[in-house]
C-alpha positions in Angstrom: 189.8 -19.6 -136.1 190.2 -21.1 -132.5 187.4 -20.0 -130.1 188.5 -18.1 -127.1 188.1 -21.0 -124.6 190.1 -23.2 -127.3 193.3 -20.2 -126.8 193.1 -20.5 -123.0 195.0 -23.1 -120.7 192.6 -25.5 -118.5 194.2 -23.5 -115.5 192.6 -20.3 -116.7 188.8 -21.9 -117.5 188.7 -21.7 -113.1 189.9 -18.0 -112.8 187.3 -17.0 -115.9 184.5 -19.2 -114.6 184.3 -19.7 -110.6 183.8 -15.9 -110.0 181.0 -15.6 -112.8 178.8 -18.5 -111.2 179.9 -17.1 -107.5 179.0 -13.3 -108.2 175.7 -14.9 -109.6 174.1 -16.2 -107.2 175.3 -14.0 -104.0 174.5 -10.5 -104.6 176.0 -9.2 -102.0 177.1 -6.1 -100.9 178.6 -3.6 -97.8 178.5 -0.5 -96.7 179.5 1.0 -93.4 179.2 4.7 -91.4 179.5 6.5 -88.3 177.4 7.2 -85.9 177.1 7.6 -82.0 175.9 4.8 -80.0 175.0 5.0 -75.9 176.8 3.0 -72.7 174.6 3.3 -70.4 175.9 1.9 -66.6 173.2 2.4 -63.8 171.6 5.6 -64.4 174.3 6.8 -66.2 174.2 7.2 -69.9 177.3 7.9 -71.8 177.1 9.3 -76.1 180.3 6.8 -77.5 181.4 7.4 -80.8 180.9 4.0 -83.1 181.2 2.5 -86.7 178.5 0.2 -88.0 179.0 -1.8 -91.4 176.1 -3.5 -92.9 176.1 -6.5 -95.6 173.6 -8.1 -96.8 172.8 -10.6 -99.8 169.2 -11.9 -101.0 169.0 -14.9 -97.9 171.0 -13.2 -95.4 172.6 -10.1 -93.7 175.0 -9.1 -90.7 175.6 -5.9 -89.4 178.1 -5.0 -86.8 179.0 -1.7 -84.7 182.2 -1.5 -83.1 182.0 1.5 -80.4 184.7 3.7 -79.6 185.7 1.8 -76.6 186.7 -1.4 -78.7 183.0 -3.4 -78.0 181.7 -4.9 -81.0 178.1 -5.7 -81.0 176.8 -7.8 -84.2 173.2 -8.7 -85.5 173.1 -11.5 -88.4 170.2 -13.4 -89.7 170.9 -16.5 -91.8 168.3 -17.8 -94.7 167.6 -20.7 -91.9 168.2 -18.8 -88.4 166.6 -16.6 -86.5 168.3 -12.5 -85.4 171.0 -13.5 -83.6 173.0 -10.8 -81.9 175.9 -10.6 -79.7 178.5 -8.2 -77.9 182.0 -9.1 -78.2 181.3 -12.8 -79.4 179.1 -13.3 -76.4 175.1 -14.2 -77.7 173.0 -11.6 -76.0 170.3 -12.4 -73.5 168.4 -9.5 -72.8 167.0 -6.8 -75.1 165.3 -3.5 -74.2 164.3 -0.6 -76.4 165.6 2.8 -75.3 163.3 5.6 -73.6 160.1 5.9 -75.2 160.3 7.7 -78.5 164.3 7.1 -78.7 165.7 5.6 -81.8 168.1 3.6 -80.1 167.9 -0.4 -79.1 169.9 -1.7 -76.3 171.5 -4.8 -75.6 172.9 -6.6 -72.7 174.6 -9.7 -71.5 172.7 -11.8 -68.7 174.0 -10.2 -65.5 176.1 -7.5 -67.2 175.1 -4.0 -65.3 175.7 -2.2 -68.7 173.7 -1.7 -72.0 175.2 -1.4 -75.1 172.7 1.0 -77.2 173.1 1.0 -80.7 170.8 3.0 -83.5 170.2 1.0 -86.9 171.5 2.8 -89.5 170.3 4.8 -92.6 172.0 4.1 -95.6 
């Protein structure tokens, strides 16, 4: 009686064996939502409709919103970096919490006259 690696072609070791030592030592994992996120231009402050996704494995994790009016805003952390977020590929220079007991963070690109407020989500 053959053993089942001695019935398989060479070709096939690969597709049985890469995916077992990949899926072993990532553990990761999505999962996304809706929420609303806040423009806010001068004084004024606008409620946007947005979708945030959130992955994460055991050394890293990115999550990204992408609001209603096409701007993506993304937070990651690498196992050797610090939080690095930025809006529409652009690294973010300015960060402000919202108003005082608000649940929302805001961000903004040096000079930009708008925040981007976004609310972590609660899986």
């Amino acid at each position: 009686m053959n053993s089942l690696l001695g019935r398989l072609q060479p070709q096939k070791y690969l597709t049985i064996l890469i995916p077992v030592f990949i899926s072993s030592h990532t553990h990761a994992g999505c999962d996304s939502g809706e929420g609303v996120c806040k423009v806010v231009t001068g004084q004024e402050e606008k409620a946007i409709a947005c979708q945030v996704k959130v992955c994460a494995s055991a050394n890293d994790y990115m999550i990204k919103w992408v609001l209603a009016d096409k701007t993506q805003i993304m937070e990651q952390v690498g196992p050797e970096t610090d939080i690095k977020v930025s809006i529409n590929g652009e690294v973010v220079d300015v960060m402000s919490q919202g108003q005082s007991g608000d649940e929302y963070t805001c961000y903004a690109l040096n000079g930009s006259g708008t925040k981007h407020c976004i609310k972590y989500p609660e899986f």
